[in-house]
C-alpha positions in Angstrom: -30.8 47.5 82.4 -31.0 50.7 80.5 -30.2 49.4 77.4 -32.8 46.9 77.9 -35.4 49.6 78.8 -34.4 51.4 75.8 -34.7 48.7 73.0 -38.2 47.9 74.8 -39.4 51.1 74.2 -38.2 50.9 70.4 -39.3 47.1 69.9 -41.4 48.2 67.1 -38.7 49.7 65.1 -37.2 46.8 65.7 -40.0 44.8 64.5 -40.5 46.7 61.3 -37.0 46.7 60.2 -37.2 43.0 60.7 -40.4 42.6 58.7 -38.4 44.7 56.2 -35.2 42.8 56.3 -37.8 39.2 55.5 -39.2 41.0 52.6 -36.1 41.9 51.3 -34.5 38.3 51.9 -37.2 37.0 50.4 -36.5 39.2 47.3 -33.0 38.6 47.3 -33.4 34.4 47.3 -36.0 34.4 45.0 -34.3 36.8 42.7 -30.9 35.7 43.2 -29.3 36.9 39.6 -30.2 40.2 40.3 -29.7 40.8 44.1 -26.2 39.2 42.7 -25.8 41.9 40.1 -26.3 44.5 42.4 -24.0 43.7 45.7 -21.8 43.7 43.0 -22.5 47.1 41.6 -22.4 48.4 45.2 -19.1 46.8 45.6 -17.4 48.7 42.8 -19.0 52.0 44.1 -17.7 51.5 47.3 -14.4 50.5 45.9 -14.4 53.3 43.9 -15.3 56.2 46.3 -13.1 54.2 49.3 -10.6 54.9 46.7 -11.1 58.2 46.2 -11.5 59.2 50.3 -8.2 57.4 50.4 -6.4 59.3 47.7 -7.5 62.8 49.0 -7.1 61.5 52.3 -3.0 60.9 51.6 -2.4 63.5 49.2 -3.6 66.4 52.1 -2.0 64.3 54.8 1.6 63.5 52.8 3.5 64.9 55.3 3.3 61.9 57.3 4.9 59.6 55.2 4.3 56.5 53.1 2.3 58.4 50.3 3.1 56.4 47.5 2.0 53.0 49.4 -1.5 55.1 50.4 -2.0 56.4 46.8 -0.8 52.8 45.3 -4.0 51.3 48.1 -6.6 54.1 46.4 -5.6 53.3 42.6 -6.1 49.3 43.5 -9.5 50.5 44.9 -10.8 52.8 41.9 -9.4 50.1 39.1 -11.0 47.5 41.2 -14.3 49.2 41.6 -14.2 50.0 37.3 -13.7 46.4 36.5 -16.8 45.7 38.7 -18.4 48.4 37.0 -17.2 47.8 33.4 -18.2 44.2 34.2 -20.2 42.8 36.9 -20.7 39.3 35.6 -17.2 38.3 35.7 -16.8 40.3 39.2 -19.7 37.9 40.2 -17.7 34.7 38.8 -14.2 35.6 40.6 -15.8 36.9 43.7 -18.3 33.4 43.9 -14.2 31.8 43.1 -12.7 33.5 46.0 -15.8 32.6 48.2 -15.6 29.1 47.4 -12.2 28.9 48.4 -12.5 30.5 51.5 -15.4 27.9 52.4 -13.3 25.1 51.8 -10.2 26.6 53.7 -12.3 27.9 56.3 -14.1 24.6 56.6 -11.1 22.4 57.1 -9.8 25.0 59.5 -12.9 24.8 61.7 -13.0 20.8 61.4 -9.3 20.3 62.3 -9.5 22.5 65.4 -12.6 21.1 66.9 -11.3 17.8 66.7 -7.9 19.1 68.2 -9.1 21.3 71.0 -12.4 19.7 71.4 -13.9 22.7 73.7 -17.4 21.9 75.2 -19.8 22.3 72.6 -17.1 21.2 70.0 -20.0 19.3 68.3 -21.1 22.3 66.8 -17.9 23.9 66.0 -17.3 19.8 64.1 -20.8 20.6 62.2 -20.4 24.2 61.6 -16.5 23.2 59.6 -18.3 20.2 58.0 -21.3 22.6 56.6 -18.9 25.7 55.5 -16.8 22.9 53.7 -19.6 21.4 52.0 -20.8 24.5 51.2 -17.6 25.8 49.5 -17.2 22.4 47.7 -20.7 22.6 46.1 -20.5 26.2 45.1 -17.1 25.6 43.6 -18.5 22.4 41.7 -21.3 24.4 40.0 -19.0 27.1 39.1 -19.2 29.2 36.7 -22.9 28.7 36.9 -23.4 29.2 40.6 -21.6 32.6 40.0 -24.8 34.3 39.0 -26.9 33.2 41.8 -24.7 32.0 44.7 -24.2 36.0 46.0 -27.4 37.3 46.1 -28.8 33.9 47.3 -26.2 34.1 50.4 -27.6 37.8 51.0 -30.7 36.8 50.9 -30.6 33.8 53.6 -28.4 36.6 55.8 -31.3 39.2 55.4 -33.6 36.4 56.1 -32.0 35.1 59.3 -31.3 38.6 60.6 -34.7 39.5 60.3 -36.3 36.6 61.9 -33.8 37.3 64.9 -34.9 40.9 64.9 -38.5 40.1 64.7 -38.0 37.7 67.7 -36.2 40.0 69.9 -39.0 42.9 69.1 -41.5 40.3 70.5 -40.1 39.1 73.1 -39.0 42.9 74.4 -42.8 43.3 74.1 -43.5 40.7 76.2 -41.1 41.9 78.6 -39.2 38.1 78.6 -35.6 40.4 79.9 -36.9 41.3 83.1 -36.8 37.5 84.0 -33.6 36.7 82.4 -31.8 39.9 84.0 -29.6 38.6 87.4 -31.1 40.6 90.4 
């Protein structure tokens, strides 16, 4: 119960950073290209400085073995991250690719083993593969055009979702719904 008692007395933190996270799914589906653009860009500095944590990381620490395989991880990282850099439109295209394919792979995955195991509920785990592989099927048809707008779209309905969750949780803390639900 003190966790409870503790969100309750920060529900409105909770509800700002949910209004917040709205706004900026809003802003992220409605401009897509550039919300793409940027996860991107924050991608290859991540990359890039994971890279570089991971270099000085194994070069201080080499007495532990295996330093060429760390150092070999850190370059992949830092050339990784400058491709994204030197080019974040194609890093857009492959990584929308990639996505895709997971999708569809995931999708079948998730179909095949709620029809096998068919756990209660297994309805939803059925609808859940048949929307992830729809999903990855249309995003691979329109590539390379959904590329540009598929990332930051996907962000966007995340942000979006999360937000509204957040939002309702604040309320309802505010409302003090938990006391009820809580087993005496």
């Amino acid at each position: 119960m003190n966790g409870i008692a503790e969100l309750r007395k920060n529900w409105g933190w909770m509800l700002a950073f949910g209004i917040l996270s709205i706004l900026w799914g809003i802003f992220a589906i409605t401009y897509s290209v550039v919300f793409t653009v940027v996860s991107v860009l924050t991608l290859a500095w991540l990359l890039i400085i994971g890279g570089v944590i991971e270099a000085v990381h194994s070069i201080r620490h080499r007495e532990r073995g295996h330093l060429f395989l760390y150092v070999l991880e850190a370059l992949l990282a830092i050339v990784v991250g400058a491709l994204l850099l030197r080019s974040p439109a194609a890093g857009a295209l492959v990584i929308t690719l990639l996505l895709a394919s997971y999708f569809i792979v995931a999708g079948m995955f998730r179909i095949v083993a709620a029809l096998m195991m068919r756990l209660p509920g297994w309805g939803w785990a059925l609808a859940n593969g048949i929307v992830t592989l729809l999903l990855g099927i249309f995003v691979w048809g329109g590539w390379p055009v959904t590329g540009m707008w598929v990332l930051g779209v996907f962000l966007g309905v995340n942000l979006l979702f999360t937000g509204w969750v957040r939002v309702m949780l604040a309320l309802a803390l505010r409302q003090d719904h938990f006391t009820h639900a809580l087993p005496a």
